[in-house]
PyMOL Python script that loads the backbone (N, CA, C, O; Angstrom):
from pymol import cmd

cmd.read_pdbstr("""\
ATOM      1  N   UNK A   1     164.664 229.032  17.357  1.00  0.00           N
ATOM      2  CA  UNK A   1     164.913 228.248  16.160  1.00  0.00           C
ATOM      3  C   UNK A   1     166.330 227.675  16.211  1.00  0.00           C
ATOM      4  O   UNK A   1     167.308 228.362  16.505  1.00  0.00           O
ATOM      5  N   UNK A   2     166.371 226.643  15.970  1.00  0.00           N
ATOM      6  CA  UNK A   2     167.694 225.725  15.909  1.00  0.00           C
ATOM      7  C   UNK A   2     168.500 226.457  14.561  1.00  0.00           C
ATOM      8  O   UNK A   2     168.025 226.953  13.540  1.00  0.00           O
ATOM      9  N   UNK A   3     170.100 226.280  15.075  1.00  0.00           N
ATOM     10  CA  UNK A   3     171.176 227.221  13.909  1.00  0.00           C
ATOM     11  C   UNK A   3     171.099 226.397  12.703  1.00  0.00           C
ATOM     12  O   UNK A   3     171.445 225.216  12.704  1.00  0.00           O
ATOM     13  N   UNK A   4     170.685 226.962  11.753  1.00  0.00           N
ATOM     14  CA  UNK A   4     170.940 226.499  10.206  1.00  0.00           C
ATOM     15  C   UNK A   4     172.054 225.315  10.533  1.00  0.00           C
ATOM     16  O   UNK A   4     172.845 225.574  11.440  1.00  0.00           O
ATOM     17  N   UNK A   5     172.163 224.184   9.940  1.00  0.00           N
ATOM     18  CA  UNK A   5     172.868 223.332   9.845  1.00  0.00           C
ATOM     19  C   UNK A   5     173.881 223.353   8.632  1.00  0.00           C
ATOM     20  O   UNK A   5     173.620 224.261   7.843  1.00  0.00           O
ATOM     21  N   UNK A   6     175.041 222.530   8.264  1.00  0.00           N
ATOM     22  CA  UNK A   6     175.802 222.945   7.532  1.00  0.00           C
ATOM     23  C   UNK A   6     175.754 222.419   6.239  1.00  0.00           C
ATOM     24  O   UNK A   6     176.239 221.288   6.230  1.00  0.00           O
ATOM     25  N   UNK A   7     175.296 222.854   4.958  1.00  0.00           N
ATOM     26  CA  UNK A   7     175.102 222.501   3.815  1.00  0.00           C
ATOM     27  C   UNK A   7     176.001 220.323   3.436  1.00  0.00           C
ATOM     28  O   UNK A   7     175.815 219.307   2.767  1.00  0.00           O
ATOM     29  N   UNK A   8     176.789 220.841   4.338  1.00  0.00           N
ATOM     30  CA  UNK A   8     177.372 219.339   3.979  1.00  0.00           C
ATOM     31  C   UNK A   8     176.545 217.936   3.944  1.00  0.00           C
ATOM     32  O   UNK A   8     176.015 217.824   5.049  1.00  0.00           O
ATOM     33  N   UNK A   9     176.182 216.694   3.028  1.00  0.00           N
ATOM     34  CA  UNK A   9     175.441 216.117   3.023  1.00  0.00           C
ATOM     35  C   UNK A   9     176.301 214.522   3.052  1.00  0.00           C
ATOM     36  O   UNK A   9     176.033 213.480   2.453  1.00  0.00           O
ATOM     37  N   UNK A  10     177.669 214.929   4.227  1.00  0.00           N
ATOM     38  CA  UNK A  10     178.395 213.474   3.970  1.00  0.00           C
ATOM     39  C   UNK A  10     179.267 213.055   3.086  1.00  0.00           C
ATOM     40  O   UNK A  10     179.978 212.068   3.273  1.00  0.00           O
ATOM     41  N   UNK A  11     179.286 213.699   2.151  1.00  0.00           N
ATOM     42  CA  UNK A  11     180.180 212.983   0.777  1.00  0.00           C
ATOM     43  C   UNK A  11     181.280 213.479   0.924  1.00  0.00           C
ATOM     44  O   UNK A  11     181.825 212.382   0.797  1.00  0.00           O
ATOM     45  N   UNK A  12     182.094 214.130   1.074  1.00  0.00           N
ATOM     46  CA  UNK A  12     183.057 214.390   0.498  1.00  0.00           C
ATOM     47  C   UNK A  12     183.817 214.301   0.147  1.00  0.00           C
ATOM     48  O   UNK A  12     184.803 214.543   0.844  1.00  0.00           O
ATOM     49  N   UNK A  13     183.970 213.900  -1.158  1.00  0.00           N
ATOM     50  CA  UNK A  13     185.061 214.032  -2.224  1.00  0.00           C
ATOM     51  C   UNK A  13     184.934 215.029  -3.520  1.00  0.00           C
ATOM     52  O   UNK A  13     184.141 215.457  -4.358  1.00  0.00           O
ATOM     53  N   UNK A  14     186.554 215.097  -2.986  1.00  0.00           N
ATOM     54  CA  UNK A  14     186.916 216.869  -4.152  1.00  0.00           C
ATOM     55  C   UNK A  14     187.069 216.289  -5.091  1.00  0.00           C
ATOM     56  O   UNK A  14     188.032 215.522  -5.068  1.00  0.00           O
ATOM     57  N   UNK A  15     186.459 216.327  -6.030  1.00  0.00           N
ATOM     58  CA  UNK A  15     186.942 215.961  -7.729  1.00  0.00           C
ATOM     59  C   UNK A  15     186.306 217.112  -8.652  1.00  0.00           C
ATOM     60  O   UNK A  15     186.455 216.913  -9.857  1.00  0.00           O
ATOM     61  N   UNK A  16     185.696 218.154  -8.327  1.00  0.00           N
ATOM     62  CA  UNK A  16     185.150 218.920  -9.765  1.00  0.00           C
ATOM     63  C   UNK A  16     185.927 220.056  -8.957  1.00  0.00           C
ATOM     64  O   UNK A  16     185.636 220.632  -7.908  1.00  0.00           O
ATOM     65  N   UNK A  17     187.008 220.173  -9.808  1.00  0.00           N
ATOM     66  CA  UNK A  17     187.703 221.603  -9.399  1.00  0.00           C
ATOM     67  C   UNK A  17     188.054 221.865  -8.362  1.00  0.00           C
ATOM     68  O   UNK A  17     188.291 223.064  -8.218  1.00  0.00           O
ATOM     69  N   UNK A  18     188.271 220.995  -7.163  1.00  0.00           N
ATOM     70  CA  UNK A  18     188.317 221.604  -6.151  1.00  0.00           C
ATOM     71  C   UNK A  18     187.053 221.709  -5.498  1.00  0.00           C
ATOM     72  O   UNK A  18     187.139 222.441  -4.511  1.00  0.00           O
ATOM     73  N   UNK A  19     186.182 221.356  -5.643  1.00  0.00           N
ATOM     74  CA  UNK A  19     184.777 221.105  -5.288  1.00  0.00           C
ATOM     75  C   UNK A  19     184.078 219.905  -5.160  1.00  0.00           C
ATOM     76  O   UNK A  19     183.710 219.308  -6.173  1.00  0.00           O
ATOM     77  N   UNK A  20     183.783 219.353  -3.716  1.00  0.00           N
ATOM     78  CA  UNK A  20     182.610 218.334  -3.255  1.00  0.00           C
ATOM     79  C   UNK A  20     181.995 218.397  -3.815  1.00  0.00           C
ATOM     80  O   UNK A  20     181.309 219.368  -4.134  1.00  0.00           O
ATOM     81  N   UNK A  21     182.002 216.302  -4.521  1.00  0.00           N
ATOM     82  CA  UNK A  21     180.777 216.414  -5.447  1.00  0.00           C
ATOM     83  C   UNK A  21     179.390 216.146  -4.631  1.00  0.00           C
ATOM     84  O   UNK A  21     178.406 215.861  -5.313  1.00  0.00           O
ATOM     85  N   UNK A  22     179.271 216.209  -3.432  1.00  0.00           N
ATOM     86  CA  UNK A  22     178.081 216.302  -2.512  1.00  0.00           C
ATOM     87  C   UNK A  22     177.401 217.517  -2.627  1.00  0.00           C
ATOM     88  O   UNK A  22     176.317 217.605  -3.203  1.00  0.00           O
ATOM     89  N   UNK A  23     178.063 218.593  -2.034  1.00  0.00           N
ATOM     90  CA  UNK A  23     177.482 219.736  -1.797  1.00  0.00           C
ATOM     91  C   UNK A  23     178.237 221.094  -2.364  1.00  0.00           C
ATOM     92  O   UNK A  23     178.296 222.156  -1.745  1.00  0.00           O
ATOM     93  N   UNK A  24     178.847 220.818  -3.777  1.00  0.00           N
ATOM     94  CA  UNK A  24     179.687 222.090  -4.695  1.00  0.00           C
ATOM     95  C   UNK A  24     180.869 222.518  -3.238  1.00  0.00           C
ATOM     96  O   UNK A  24     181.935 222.985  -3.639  1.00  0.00           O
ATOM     97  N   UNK A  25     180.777 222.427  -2.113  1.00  0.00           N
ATOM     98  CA  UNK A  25     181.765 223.373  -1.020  1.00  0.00           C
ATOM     99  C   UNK A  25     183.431 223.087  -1.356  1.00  0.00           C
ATOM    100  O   UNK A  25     183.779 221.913  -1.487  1.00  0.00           O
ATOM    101  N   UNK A  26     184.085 223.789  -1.444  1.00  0.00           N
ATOM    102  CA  UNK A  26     185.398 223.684  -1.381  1.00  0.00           C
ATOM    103  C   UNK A  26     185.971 223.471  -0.181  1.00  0.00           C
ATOM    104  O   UNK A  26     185.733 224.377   0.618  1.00  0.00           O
ATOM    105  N   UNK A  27     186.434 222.866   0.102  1.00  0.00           N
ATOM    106  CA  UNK A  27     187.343 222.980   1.486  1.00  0.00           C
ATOM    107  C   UNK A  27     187.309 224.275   2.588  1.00  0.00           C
ATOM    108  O   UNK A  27     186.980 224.254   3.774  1.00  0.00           O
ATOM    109  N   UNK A  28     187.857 225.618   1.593  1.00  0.00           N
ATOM    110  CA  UNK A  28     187.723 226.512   2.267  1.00  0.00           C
ATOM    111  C   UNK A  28     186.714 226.943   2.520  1.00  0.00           C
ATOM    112  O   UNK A  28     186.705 227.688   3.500  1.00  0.00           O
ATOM    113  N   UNK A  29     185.651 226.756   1.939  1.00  0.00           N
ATOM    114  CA  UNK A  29     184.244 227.233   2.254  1.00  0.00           C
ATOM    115  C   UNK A  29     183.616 226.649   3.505  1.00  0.00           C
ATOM    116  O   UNK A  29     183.171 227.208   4.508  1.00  0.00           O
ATOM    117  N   UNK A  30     183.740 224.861   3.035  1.00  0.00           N
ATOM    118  CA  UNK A  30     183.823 224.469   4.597  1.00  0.00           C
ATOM    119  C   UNK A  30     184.152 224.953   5.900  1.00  0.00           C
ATOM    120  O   UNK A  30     183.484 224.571   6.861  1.00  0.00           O
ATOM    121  N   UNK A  31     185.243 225.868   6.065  1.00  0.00           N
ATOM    122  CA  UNK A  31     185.969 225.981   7.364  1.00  0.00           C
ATOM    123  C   UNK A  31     185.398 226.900   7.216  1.00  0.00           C
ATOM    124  O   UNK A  31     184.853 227.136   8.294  1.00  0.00           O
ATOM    125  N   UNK A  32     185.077 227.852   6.309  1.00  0.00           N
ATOM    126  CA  UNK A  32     184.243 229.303   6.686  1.00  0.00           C
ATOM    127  C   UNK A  32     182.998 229.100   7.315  1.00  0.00           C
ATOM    128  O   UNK A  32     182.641 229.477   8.431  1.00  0.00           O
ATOM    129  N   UNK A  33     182.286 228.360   6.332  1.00  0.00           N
ATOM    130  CA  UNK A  33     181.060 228.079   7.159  1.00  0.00           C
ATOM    131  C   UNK A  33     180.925 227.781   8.630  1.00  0.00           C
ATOM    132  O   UNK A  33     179.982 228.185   9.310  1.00  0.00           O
ATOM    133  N   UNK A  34     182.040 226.962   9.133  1.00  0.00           N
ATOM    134  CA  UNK A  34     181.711 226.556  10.254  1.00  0.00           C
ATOM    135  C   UNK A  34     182.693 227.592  11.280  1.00  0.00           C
ATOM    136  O   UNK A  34     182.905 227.342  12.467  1.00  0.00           O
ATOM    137  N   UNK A  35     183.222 228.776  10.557  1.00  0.00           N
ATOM    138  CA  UNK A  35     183.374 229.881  11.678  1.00  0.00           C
ATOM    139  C   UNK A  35     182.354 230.873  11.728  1.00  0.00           C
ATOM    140  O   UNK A  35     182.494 231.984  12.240  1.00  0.00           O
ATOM    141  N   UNK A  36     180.953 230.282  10.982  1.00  0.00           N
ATOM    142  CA  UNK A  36     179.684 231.684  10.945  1.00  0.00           C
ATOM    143  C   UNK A  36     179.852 231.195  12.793  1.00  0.00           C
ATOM    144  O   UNK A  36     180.409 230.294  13.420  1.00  0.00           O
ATOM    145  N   UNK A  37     179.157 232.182  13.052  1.00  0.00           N
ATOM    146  CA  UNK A  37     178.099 232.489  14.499  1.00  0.00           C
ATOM    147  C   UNK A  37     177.057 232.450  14.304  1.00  0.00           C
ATOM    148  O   UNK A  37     176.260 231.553  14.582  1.00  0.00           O
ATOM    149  N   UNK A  38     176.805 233.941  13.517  1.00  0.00           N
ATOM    150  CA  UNK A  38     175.233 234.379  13.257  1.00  0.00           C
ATOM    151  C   UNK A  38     174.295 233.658  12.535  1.00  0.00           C
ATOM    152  O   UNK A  38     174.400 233.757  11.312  1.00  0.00           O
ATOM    153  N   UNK A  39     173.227 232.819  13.055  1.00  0.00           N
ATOM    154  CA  UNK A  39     172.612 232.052  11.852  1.00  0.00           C
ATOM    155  C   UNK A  39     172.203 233.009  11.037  1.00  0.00           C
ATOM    156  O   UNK A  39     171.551 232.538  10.105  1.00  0.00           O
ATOM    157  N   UNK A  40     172.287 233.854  11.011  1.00  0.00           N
ATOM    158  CA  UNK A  40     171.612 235.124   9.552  1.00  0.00           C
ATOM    159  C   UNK A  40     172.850 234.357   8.266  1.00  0.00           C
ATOM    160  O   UNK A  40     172.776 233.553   7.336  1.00  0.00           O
ATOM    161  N   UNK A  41     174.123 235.355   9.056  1.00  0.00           N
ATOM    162  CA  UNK A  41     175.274 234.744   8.241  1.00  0.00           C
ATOM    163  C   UNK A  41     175.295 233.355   7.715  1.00  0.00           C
ATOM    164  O   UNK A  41     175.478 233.236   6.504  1.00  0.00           O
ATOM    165  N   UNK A  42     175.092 231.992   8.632  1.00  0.00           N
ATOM    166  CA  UNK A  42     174.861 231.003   8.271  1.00  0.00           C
ATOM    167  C   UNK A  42     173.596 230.851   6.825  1.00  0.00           C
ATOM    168  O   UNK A  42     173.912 230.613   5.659  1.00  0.00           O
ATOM    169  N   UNK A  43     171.951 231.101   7.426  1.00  0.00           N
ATOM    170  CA  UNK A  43     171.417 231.195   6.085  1.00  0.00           C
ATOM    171  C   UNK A  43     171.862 231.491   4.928  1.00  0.00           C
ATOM    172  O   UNK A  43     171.794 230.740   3.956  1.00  0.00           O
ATOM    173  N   UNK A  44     172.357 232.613   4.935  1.00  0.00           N
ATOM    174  CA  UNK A  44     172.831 233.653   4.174  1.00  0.00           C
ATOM    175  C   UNK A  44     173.685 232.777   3.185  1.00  0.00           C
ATOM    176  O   UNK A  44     173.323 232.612   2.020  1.00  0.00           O
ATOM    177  N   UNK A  45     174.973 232.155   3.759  1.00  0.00           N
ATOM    178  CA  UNK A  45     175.728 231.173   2.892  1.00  0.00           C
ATOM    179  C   UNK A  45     175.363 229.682   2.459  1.00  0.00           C
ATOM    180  O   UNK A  45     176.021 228.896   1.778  1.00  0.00           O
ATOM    181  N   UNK A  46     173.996 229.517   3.120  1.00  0.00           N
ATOM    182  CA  UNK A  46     173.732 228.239   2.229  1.00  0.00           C
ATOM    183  C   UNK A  46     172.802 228.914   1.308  1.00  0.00           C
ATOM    184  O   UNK A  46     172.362 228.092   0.504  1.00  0.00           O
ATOM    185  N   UNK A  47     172.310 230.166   1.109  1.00  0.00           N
ATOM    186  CA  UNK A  47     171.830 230.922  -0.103  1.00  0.00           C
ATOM    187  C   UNK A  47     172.547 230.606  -1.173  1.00  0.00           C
ATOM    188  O   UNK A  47     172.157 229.919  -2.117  1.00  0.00           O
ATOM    189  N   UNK A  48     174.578 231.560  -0.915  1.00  0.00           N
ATOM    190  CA  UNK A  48     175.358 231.747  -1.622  1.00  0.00           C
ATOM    191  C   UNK A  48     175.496 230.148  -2.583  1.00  0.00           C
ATOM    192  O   UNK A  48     175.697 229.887  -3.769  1.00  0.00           O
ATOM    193  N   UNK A  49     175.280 229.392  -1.425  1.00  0.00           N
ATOM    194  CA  UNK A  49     176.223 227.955  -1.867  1.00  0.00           C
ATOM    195  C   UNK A  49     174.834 227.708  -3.448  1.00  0.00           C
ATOM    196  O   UNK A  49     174.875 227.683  -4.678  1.00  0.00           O
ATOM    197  N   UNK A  50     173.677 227.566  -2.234  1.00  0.00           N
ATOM    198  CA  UNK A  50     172.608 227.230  -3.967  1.00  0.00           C
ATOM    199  C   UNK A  50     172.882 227.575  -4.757  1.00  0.00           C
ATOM    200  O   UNK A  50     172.833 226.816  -5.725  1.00  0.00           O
ATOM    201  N   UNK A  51     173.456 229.184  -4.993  1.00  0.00           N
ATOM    202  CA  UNK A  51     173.193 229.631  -6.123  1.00  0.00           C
ATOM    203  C   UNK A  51     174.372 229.765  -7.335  1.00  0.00           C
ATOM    204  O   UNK A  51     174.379 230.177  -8.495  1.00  0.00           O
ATOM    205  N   UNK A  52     175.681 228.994  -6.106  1.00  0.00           N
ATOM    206  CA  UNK A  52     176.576 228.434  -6.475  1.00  0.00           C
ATOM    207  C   UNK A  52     176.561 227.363  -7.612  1.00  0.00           C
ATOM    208  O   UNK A  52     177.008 227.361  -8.758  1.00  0.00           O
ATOM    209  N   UNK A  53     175.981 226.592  -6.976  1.00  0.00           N
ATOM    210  CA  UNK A  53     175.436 225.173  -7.335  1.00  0.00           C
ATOM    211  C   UNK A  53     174.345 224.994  -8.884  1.00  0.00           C
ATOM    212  O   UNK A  53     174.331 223.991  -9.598  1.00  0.00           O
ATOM    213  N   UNK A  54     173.527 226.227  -9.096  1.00  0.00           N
ATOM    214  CA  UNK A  54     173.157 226.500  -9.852  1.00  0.00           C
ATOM    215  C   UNK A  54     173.802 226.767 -11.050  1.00  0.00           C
ATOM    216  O   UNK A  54     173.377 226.420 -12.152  1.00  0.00           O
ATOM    217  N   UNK A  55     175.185 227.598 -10.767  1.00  0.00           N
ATOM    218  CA  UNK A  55     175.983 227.879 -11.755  1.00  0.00           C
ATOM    219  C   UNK A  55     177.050 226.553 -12.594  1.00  0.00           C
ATOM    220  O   UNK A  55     177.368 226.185 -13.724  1.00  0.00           O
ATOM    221  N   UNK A  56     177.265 226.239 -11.272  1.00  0.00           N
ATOM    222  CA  UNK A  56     178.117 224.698 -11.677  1.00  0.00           C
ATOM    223  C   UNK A  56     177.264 223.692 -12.224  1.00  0.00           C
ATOM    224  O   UNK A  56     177.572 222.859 -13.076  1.00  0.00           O
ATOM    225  N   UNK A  57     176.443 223.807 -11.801  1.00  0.00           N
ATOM    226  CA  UNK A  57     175.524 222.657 -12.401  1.00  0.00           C
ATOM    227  C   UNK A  57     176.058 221.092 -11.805  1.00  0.00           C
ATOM    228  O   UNK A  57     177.229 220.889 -11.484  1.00  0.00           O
ATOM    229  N   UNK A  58     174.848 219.932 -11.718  1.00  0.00           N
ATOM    230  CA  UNK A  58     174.983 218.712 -11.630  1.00  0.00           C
ATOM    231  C   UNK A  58     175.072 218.553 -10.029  1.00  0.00           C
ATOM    232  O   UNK A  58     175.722 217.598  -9.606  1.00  0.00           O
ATOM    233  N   UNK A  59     174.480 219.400  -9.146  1.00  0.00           N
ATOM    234  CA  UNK A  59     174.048 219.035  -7.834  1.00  0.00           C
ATOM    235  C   UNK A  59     172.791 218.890  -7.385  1.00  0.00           C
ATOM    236  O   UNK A  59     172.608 218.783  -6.173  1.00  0.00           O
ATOM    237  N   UNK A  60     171.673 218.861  -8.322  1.00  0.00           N
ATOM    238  CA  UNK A  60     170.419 218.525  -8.342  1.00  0.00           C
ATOM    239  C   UNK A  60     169.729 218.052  -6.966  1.00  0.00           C
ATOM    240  O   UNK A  60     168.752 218.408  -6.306  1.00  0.00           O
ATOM    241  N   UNK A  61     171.123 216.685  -6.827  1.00  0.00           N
ATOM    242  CA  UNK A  61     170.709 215.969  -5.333  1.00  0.00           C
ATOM    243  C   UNK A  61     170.683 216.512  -4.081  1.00  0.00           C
ATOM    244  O   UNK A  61     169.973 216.035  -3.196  1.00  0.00           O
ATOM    245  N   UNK A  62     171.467 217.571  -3.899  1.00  0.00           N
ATOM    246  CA  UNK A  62     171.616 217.984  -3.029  1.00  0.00           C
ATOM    247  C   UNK A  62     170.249 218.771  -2.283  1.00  0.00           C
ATOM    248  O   UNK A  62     169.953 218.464  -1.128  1.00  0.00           O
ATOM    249  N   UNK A  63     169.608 219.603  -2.893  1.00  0.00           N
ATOM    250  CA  UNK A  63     168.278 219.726  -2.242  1.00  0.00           C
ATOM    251  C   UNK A  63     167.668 218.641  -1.278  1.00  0.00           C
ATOM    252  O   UNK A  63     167.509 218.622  -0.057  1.00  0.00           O
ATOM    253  N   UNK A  64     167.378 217.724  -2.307  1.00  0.00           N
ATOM    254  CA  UNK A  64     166.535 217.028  -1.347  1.00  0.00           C
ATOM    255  C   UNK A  64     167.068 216.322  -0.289  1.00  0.00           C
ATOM    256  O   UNK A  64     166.344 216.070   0.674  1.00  0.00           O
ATOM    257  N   UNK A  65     168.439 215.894  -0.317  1.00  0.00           N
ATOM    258  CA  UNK A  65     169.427 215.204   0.628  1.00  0.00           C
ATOM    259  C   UNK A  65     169.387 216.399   2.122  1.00  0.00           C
ATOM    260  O   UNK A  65     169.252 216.015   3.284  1.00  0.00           O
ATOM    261  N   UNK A  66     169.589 218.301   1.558  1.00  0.00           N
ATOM    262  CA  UNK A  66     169.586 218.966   2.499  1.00  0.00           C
ATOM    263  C   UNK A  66     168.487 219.047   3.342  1.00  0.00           C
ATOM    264  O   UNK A  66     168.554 219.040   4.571  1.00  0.00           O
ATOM    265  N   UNK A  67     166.796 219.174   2.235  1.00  0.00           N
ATOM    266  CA  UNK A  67     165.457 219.651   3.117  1.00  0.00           C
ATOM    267  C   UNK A  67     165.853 218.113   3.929  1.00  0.00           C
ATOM    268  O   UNK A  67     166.286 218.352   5.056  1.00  0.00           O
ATOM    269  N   UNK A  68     165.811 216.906   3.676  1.00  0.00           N
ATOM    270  CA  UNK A  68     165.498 215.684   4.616  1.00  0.00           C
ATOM    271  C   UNK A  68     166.856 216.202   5.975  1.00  0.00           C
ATOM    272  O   UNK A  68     166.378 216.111   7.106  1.00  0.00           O
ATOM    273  N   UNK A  69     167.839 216.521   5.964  1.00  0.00           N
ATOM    274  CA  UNK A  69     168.548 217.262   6.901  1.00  0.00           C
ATOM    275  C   UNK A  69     168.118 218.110   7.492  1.00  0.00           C
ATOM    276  O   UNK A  69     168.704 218.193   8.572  1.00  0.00           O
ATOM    277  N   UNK A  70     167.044 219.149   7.324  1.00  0.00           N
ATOM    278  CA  UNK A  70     166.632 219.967   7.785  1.00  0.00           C
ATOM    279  C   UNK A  70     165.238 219.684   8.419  1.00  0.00           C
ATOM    280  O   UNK A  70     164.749 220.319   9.353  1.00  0.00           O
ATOM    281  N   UNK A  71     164.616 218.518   7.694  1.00  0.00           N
ATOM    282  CA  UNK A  71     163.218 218.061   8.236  1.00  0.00           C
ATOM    283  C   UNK A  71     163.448 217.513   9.662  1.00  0.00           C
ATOM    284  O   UNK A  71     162.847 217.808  10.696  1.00  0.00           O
ATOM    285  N   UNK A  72     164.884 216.282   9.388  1.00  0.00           N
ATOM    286  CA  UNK A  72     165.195 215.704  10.733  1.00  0.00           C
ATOM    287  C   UNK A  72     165.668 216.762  12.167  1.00  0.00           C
ATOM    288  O   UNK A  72     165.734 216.382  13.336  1.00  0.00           O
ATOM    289  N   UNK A  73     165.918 217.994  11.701  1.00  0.00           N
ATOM    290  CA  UNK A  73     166.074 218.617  12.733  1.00  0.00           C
ATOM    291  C   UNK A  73     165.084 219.506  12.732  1.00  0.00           C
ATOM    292  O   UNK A  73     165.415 220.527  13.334  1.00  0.00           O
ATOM    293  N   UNK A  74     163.963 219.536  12.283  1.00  0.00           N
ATOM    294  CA  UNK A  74     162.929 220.749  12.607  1.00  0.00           C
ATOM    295  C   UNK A  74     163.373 221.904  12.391  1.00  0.00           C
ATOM    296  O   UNK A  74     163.419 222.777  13.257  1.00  0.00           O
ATOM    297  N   UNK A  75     163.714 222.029  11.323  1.00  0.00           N
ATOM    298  CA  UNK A  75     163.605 223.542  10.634  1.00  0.00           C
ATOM    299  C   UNK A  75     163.061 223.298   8.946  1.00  0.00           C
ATOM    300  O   UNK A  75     163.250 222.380   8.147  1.00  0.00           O
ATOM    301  N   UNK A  76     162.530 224.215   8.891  1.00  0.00           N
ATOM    302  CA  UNK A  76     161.942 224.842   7.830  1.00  0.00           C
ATOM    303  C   UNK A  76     162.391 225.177   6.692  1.00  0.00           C
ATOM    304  O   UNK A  76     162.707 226.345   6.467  1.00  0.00           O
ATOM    305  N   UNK A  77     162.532 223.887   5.471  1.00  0.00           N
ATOM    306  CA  UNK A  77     163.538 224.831   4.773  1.00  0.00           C
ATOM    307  C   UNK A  77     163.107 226.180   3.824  1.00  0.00           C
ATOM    308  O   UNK A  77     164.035 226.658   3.172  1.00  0.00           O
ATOM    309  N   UNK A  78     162.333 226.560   3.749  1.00  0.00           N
ATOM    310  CA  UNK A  78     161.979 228.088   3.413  1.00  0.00           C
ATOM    311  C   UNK A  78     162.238 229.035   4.117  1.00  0.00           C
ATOM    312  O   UNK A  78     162.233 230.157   3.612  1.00  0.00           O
ATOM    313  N   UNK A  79     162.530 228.864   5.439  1.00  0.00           N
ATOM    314  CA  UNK A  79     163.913 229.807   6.402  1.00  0.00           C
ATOM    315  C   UNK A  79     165.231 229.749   5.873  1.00  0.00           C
ATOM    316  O   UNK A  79     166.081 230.584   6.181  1.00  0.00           O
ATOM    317  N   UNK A  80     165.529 228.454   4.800  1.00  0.00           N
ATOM    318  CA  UNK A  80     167.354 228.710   4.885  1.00  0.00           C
ATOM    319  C   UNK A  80     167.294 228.347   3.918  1.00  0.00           C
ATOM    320  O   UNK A  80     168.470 228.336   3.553  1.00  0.00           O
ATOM    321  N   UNK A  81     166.364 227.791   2.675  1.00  0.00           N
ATOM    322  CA  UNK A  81     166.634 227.862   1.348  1.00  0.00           C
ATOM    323  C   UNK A  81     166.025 228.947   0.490  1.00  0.00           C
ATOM    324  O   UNK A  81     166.279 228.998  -0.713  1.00  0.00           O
TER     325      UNK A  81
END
""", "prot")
cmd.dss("prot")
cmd.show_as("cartoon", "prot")
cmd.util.cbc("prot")
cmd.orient("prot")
């Protein structure tokens, strides 16, 4: 299975707090993400990020912007969402 890809959907600009209004990620989250290895770990934090996103509210788009990211690379998003 190809490594979880990275929640990022292109946009980024920080304007809500310190938070991409693309994909809720902060900067630092960014650079974390992209020191996972383990795709477990990887899944694992685009879990965290949803449920992130849930809390903040007003990223709606981002789902479907991610599954079409995930369709184009053949993965499944019920493996990493």
């Amino acid at each position: 299975m190809p490594k979880t890809p990275s929640p990022c959907i292109d946009v980024c600009k920080y304007k809500r707090q310190g938070h991409c209004i693309g994909c809720s990620m902060t900067k630092t989250q960014k650079s974390m993400f992209k020191a996972l290895k383990k795709d477990s770990h990887r899944t694992a934090f685009v879990q965290m990020l949803t449920a992130q996103q849930d809390q903040l509210g007003a990223f709606k788009h981002w789902q479907k912007a991610y599954r079409k990211k995930l369709t184009k690379r053949k993965i499944a998003a019920e493996d990493v969402l």
